[in-house]
C-alpha positions in Angstrom: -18.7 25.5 5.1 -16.8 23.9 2.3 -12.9 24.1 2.6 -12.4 24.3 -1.2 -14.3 23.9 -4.0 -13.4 23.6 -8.0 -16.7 24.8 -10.2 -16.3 23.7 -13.8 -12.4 22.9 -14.3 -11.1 22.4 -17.3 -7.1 21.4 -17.8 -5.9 20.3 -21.1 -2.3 20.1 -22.9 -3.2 19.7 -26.5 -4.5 16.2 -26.4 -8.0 14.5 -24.8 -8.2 17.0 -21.5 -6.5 16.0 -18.3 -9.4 18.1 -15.9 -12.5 17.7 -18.4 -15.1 20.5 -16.3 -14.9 18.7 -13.2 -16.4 19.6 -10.2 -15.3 19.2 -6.5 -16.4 20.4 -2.8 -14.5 19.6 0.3 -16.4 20.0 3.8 -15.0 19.9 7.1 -14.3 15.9 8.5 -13.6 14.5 5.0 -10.6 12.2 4.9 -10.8 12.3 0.7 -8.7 9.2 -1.1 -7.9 10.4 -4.8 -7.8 7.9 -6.6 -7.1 6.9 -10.6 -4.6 5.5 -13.6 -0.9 6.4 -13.2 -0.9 9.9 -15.8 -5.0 10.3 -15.1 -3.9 13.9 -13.9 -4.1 13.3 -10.0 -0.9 15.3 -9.6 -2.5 18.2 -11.7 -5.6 18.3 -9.6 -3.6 18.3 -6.2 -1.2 21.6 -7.9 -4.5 23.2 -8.7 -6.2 22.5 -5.3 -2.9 23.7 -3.3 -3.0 27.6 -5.6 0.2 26.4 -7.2 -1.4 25.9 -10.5 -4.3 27.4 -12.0 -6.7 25.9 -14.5 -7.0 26.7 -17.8 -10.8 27.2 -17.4 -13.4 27.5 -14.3 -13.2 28.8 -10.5 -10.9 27.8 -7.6 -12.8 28.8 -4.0 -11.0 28.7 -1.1 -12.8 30.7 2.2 -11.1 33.3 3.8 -9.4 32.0 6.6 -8.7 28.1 5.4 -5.4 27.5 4.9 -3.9 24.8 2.6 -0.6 22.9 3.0 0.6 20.3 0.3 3.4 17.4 1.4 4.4 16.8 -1.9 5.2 13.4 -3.4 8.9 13.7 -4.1 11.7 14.7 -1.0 13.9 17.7 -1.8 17.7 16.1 -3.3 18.9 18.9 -1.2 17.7 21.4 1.4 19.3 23.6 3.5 18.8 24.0 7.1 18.6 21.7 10.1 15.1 20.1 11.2 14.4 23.2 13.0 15.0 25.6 10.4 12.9 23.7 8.1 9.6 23.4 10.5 10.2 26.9 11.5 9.9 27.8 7.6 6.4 26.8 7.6 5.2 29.3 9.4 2.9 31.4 7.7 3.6 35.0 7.3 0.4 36.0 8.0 -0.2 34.0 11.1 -0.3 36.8 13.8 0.3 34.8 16.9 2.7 35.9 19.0 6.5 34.7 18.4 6.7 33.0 21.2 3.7 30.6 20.1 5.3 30.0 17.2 7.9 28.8 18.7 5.9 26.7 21.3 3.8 25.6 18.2 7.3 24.3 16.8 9.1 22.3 19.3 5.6 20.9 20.0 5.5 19.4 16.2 9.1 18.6 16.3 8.4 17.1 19.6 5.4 14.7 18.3 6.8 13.6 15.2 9.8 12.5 17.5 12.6 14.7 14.9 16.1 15.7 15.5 15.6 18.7 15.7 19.4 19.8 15.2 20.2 17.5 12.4 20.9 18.3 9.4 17.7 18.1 6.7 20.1 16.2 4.2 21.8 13.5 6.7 18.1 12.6 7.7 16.9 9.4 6.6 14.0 8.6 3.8 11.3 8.5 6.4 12.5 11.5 8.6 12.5 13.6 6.1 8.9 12.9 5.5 8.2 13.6 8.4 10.0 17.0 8.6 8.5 17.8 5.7 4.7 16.9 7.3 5.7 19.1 10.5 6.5 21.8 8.4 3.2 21.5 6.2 1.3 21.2 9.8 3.3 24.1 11.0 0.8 26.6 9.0 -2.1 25.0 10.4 -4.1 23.7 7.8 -7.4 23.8 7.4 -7.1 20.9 4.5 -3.9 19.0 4.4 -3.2 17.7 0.7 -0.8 14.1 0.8 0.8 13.0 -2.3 2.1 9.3 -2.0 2.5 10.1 1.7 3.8 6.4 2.8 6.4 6.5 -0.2 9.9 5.7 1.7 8.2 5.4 4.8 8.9 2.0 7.1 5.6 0.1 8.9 6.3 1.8 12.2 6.2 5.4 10.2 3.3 4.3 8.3 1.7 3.3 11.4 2.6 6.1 13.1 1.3 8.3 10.4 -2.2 7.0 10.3 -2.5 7.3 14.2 -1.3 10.7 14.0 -3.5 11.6 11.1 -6.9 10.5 12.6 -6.4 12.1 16.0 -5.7 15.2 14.8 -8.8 15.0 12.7 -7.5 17.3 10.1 -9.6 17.4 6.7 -7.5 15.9 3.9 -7.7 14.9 0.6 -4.7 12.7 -0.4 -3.7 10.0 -2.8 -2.0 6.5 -2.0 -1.6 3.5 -4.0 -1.2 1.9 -0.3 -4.7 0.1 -0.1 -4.3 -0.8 3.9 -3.5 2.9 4.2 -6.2 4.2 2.1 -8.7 1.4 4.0 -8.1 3.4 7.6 -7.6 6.7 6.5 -10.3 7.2 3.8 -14.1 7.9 4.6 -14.4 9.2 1.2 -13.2 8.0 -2.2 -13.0 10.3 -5.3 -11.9 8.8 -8.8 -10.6 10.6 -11.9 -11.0 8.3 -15.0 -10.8 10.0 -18.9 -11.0 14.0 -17.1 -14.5 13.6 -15.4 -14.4 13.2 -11.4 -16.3 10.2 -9.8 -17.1 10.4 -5.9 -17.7 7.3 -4.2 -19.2 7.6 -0.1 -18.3 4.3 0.8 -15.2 2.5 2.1 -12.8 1.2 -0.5 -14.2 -2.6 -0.9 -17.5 -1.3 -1.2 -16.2 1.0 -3.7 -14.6 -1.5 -6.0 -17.5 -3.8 -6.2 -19.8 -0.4 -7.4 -17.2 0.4 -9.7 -17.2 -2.9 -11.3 -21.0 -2.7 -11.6 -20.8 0.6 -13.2 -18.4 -0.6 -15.6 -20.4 -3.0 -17.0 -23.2 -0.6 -17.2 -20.9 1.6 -19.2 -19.3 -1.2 -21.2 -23.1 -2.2 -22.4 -24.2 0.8 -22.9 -21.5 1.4 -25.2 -22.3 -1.6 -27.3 -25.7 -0.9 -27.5 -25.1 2.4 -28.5 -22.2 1.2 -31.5 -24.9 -1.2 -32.9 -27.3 1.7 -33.2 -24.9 3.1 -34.8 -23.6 0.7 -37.4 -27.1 -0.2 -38.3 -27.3 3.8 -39.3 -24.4 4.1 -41.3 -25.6 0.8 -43.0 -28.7 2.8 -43.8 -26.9 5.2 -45.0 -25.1 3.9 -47.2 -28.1 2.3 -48.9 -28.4 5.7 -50.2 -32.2 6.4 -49.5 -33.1 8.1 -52.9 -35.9 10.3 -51.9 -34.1 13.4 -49.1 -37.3 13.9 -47.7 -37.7 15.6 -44.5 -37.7 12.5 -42.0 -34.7 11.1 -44.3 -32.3 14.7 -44.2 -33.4 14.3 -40.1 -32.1 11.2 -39.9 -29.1 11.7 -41.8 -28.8 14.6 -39.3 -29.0 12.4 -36.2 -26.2 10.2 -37.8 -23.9 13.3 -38.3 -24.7 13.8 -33.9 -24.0 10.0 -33.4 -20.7 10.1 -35.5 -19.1 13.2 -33.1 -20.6 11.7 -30.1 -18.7 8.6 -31.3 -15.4 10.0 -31.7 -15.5 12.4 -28.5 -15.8 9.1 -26.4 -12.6 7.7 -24.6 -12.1 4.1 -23.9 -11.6 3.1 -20.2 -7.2 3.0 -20.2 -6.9 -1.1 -20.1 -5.4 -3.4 -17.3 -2.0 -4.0 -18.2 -0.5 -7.7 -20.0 2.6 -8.4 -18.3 4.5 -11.4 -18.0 8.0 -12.6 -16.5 10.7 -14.1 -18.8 11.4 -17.4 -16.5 15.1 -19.0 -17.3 15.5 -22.9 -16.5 14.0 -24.4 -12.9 16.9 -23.8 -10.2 17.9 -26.6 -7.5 15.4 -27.5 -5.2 17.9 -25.3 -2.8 18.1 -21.9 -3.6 20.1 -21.3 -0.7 20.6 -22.5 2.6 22.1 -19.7 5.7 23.4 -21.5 8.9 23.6 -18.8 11.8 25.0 -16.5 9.5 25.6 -13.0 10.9 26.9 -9.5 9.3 28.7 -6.1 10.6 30.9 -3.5 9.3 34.4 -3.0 11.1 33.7 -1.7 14.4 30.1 -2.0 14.2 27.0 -3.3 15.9 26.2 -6.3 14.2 23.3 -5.5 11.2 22.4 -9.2 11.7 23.3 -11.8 14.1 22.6 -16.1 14.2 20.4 -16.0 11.0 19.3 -19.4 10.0 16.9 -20.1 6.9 16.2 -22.3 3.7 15.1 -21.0 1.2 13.6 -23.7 -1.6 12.4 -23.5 -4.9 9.1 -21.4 -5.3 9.0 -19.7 -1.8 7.6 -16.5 -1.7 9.2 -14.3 1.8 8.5 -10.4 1.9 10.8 -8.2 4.2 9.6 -6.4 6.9 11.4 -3.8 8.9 12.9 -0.3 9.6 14.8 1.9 7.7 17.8 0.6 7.7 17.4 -2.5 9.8 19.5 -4.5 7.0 16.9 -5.4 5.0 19.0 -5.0 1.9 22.0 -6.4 3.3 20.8 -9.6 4.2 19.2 -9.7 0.6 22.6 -8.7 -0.9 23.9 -11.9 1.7 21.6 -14.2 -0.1 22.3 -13.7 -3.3 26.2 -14.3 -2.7 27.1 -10.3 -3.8 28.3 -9.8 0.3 30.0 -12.0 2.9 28.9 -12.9 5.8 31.2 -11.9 8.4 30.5 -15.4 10.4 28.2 -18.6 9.7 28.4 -20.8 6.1 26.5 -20.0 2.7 25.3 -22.9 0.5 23.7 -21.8 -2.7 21.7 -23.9 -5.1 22.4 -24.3 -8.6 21.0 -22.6 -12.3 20.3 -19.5 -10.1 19.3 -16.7 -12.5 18.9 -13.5 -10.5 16.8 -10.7 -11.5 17.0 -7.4 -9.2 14.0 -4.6 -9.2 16.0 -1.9 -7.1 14.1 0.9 -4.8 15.7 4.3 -6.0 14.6 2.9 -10.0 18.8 3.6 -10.8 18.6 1.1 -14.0 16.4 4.0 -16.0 18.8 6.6 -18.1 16.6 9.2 -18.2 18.6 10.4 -21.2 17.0 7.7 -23.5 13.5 7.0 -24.9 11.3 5.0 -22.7 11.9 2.1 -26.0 15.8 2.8 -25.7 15.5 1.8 -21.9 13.5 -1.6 -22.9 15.7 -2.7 -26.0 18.6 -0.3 -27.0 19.3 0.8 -31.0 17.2 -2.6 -31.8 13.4 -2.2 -32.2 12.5 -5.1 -30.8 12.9 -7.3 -27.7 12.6 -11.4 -26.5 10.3 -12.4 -24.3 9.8 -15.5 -23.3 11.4 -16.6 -26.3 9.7 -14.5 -28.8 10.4 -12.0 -30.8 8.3 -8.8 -30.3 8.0 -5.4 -31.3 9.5 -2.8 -28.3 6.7 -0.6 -28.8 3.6 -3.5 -28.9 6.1 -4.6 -25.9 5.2 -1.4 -24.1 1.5 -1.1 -24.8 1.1 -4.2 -22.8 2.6 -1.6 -20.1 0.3 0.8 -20.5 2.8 3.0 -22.9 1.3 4.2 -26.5 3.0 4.9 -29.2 4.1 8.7 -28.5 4.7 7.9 -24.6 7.4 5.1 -26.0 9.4 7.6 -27.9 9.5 10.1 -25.4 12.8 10.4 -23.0 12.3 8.6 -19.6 12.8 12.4 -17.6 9.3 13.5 -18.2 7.7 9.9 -16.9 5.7 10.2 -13.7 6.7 7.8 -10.5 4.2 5.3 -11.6 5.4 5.5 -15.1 8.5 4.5 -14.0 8.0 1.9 -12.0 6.5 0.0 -15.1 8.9 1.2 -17.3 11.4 -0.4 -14.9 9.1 -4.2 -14.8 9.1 -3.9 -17.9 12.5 -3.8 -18.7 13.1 -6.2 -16.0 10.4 -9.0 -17.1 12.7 -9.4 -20.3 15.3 -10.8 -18.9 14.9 -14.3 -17.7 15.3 -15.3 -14.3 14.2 -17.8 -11.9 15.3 -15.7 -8.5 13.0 -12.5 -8.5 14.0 -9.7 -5.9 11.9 -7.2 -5.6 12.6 -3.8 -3.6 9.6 -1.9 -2.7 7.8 -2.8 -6.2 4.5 -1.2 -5.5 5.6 2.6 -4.6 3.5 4.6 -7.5 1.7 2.0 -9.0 -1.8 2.4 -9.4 -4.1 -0.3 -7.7 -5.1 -2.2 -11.0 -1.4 -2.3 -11.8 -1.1 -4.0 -8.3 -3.9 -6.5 -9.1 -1.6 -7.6 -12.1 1.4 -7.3 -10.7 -0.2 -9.4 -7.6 -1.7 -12.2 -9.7 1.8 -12.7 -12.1 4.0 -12.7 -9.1 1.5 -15.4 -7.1 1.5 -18.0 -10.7 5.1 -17.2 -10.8 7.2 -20.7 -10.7 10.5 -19.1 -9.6 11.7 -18.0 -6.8 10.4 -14.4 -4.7 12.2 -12.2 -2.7 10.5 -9.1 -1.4 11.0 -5.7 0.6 7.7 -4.4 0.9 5.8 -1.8 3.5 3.0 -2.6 1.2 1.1 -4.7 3.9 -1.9 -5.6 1.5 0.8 -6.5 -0.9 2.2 -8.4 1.4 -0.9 -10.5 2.2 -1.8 -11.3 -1.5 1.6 -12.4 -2.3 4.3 -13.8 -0.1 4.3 -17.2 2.0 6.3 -16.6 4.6 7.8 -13.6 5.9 11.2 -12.5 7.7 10.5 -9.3 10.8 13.6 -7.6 12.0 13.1 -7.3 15.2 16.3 -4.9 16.2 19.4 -5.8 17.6 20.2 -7.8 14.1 17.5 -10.2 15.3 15.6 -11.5 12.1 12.6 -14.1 12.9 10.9 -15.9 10.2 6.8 -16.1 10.4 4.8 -18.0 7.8 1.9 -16.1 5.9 1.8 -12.2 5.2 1.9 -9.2 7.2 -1.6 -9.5 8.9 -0.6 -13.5 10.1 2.5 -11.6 11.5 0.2 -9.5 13.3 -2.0 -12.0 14.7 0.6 -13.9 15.7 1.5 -10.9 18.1 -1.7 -10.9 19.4 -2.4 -14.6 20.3 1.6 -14.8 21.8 0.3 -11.5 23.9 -3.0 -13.3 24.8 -1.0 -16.8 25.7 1.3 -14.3 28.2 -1.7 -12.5 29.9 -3.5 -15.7 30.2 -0.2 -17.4 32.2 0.1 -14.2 34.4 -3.5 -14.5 35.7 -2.9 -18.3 36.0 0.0 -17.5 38.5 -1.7 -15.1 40.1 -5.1 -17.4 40.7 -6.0 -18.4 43.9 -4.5 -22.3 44.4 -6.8 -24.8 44.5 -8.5 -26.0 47.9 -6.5 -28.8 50.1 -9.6 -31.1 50.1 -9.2 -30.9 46.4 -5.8 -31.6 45.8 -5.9 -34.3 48.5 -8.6 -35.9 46.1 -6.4 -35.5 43.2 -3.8 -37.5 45.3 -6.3 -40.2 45.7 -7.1 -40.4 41.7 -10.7 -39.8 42.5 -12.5 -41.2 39.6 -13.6 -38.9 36.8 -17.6 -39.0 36.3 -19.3 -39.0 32.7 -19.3 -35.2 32.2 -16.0 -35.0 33.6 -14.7 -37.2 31.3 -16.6 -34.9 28.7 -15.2 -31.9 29.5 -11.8 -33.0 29.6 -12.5 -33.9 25.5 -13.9 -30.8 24.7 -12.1 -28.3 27.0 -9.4 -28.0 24.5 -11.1 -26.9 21.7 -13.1 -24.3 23.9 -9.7 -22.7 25.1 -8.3 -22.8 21.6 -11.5 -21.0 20.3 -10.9 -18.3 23.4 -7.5 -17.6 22.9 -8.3 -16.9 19.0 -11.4 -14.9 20.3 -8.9 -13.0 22.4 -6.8 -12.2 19.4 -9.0 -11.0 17.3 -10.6 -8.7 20.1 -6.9 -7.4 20.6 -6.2 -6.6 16.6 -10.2 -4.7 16.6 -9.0 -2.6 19.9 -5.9 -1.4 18.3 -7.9 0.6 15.8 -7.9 4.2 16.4 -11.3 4.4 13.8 -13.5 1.7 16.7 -13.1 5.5 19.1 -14.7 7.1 16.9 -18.5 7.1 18.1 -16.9 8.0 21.6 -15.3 4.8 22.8 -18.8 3.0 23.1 -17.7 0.3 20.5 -14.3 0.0 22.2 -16.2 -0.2 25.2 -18.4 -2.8 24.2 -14.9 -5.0 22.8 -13.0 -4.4 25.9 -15.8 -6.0 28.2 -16.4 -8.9 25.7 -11.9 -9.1 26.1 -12.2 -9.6 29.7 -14.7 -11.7 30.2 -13.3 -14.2 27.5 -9.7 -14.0 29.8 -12.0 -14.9 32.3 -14.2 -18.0 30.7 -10.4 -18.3 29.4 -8.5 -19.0 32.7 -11.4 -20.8 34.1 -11.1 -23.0 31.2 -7.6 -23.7 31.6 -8.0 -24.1 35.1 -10.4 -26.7 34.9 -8.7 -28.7 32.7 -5.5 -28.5 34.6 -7.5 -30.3 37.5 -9.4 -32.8 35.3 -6.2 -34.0 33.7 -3.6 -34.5 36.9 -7.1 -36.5 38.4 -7.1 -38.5 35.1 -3.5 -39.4 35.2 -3.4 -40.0 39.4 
């Protein structure tokens, strides 16, 4: 039975239309990604899907029965109510369970997502309140759970938390994310909306952008083939065939069909042309922190013993919790706060350049072209002159989008409305604060590429794990306590690195706990019993065996830490849990053996 389905929508607002007679059918199982440009109308499809909105044209199903919640993209400024009274309000008033279920059903959700459930809704943090707001949503039981942006504000443990919750419950959703890892593990279905018309893709999202590319080029061929048919027509045409016989008017006819059919077509939105203003190379040194440490007057230290060098043309994301100081020790760096103990040496020619979370540096007041260059009409990039508004197309932003006030942009809007005012401005020290929330995934392949040729220096705070990959060298985990370690590579070499020190501590407890070597062994070793030929051979190669187990072992530990290896029943987990322990095994025999064959080589 289908949970929802949309027969022949149609949504317009005067212009080319948003929902152009799509159709859509949701089963049971289907984790659906929504995917498209930022302003394709994936916000309109969700409202229309959730009953808050109705379409201008076509038919909205929903079964008797299935009920839909929505966890909306933005958090309420200001709700009333402690966590409690906020779960509780999402009770449906139809459900006819008894009261006390309800209430069962509540401090079970309150429970799981691990919520305060006496706090206030307003003194909550970013990524409780999401997850107040998801209890509440789950409250009604869904049948379909619609998730707008759903890792928006959210730290990696929340995110992480999420997708684990997510999947176990097994509840059908269809969401939209510009969070590719998320959207990778969540997703066993991608749907795109491109120029109105709805695209569904059954595949996983790699898969999905190589068949997109291949369809593009269909598409992009097609086209041409079809605008030299057509300009060889109006070249007949214009010949002015004297004689309007029947096969002539008929042709003239067709021409008249071509021409509509020509102007009805809409041009894939292009891939954005941005570009960073870069002032004059900086010192070598950007800046150099010797055990430097912050806290606030009679307060647990934020960060403690922080040493680091950062040099010209590093890249380092920043990972961590809501408010684990990720932004003071970014704030520490830059010289705008003091440590409270350790020394400070800053390079020189630093030109700074700030990208802040909560996008504060938009006056929503002004035009989107007042925001980029004031009362003037144009701007200087990279030492040229331009026009603001051919500034903004490279941004995605025509004409009447430009000159419209910056209040009615969506998230994504403004996130590029905000590079784009930032690129302008020269700089040689880029920071970054969660640059990708909103953005649409071929924004992020641009913004990715610039930010990797970029010759300056990078500074990122980022949950965006695949952003984190593509771009950043090294990368700086907050560990708690105002412990901040420094790891080289992105989030994923982070990970890894978890895993091989957790291998590396398994593999020393089950040395210790191996059985000690024989006494007519070690009384050999003590007489420096001569190592044969294969001896000698394995003693060479022994090495590079345990190396190869110990990375063996690390990957087997990242693949059993994915919830979607459980879900044929386990047998796959199964299967990687017996390969694990036989590789500790060949492992600690390894190790073993060349333990022995060294101490006899050196007696």
């Amino acid at each position: 039975m289908a949970l929802l389905s949309l027969l022949d929508v149609y949504v317009g607002f005067g212009g080319p239309p948003v929902l152009d007679h799509l159709n859509l059918q949701i089963e049971e199982g289907e984790r659906i990604c929504l995917l498209g440009r930022n302003g394709a109308g994936k916000s309109t499809l969700m409202r229309i899907a959730a009953g808050e909105n109705p379409p201008d044209s076509g038919t909205v199903t929903q079964p008797d029965g299935v009920c839909i919640a929505r966890l909306t993209q933005e958090i309420p400024e200001d709700l009333p109510g402690n966590v409690r009274d906020i779960v509780t309000s999402g009770l449906r008033a139809d459900d006819i369970s008894e009261d006390w279920e309800k209430d069962i059903r509540v401090d079970d959700l309150i429970a799981r997502l691990g919520l305060p459930e006496d706090r206030a809704f307003n003194d909550l943090s970013g990524g409780l309140k999401r997850r107040c707001l998801l209890a509440k949503a789950l409250a009604a039981k869904p049948g379909l759970l619609l998730l707008d942006e759903p890792t928006n504000h959210l730290d990696l443990d929340s995110i992480l938390w999420m997708e684990e919750f997510l999947l176990e419950e097994k509840i059908p959703l269809l969401f939209v994310t510009h969070d590719r890892a998320f959207l990778r593990r969540m997703a066993n279905r991608i749907i795109e909306l491109d120029r109105g018309k709805l695209t569904s893709w059954s595949c996983d999202y790699d898969t999905y952008l190589v068949r997109k590319e291949e369809l593009f080029v269909a598409e992009e061929r097609q086209r041409a083939a079809f605008d030299k048919k057509l300009g060889q027509e109006e070249a007949w045409s214009r010949r002015s065939p004297g004689a309007r016989r029947t096969k002539s008017n008929a042709r003239m006819e067709a021409l008249k069909v071509m021409r509509a059919q020509r102007g009805n077509m809409r041009s894939a939105t292009g891939s954005a042309k941005m570009e960073i203003s870069e002032a004059e190379r900086s010192g070598v040194r950007v800046v150099e922190a010797e055990n430097i440490a912050f806290a606030y007057p009679g307060g647990h230290p934020i960060i403690r013993d922080f040493s680091m060098t950062l040099t010209r043309g590093d890249k380092i994301g920043l990972i961590g919790p809501n408010g684990a100081g990720k932004t003071t020790l970014v704030k520490m760096l830059l010289g705008q706060l003091t440590p409270t103990s350790g020394n400070l040496k800053f390079g020189t020619k630093l030109e700074v350049v700030y990208f802040d979370q909560m996008r504060e540096q938009i006056d929503d007041s002004k035009t989107v072209a007042e925001n980029i260059a004031g009362d003037s009409d144009s701007v200087e990039v990279q030492g040229r002159s331009r026009h603001v508004i051919s500034y903004l197309q490279d941004f995605l932003f025509d004409p009447t989008r430009a000159r419209s006030k910056a209040k009615v942009l969506s998230g994504g809007e403004r996130n590029r409305l905000l590079l784009a005012r930032l690129f302008t401005k020269p700089a040689n020290v880029l920071v970054l604060d969660e640059p990708t929330n909103d953005l649409d995934a071929e924004t992020l392949d641009v913004l990715e590429d610039i930010l990797v040729d970029y010759a300056g220096t990078l500074i990122v705070v980022s949950h965006d794990r695949a952003f984190l990959d593509n771009v950043v060298t090294s990368t700086l985990v907050f560990e708690g306590n105002g412990i901040v370690t420094e790891h080289a590579g992105g989030y994923t070499d982070w990970r890894n690195e978890l895993a091989r020190i957790a291998v590396a501590k398994r593999t020393a407890a089950a040395l210790q706990s191996a059985p000690k070597p024989a006494a007519a062994k070690a009384a050999s070793t003590a007489a420096g019993a001569k190592l044969n030929n294969k001896e000698r051979k394995d003693l060479e190669t022994l090495p590079a065996k345990i190396e190869q187990l110990e990375a063996e072992q690390a990957t087997l530990s990242v693949q059993l830490g994915d919830p979607e290896i459980y879900k044929d029943g386990g047998a796959k987990a199964a299967e990687l849990q017996k390969r694990l322990h036989a590789a500790e095994a060949e492992h600690a025999q390894a190790v073993e053996r060349w333990m022995d064959l060294d101490a006899r080589k050196d007696a």
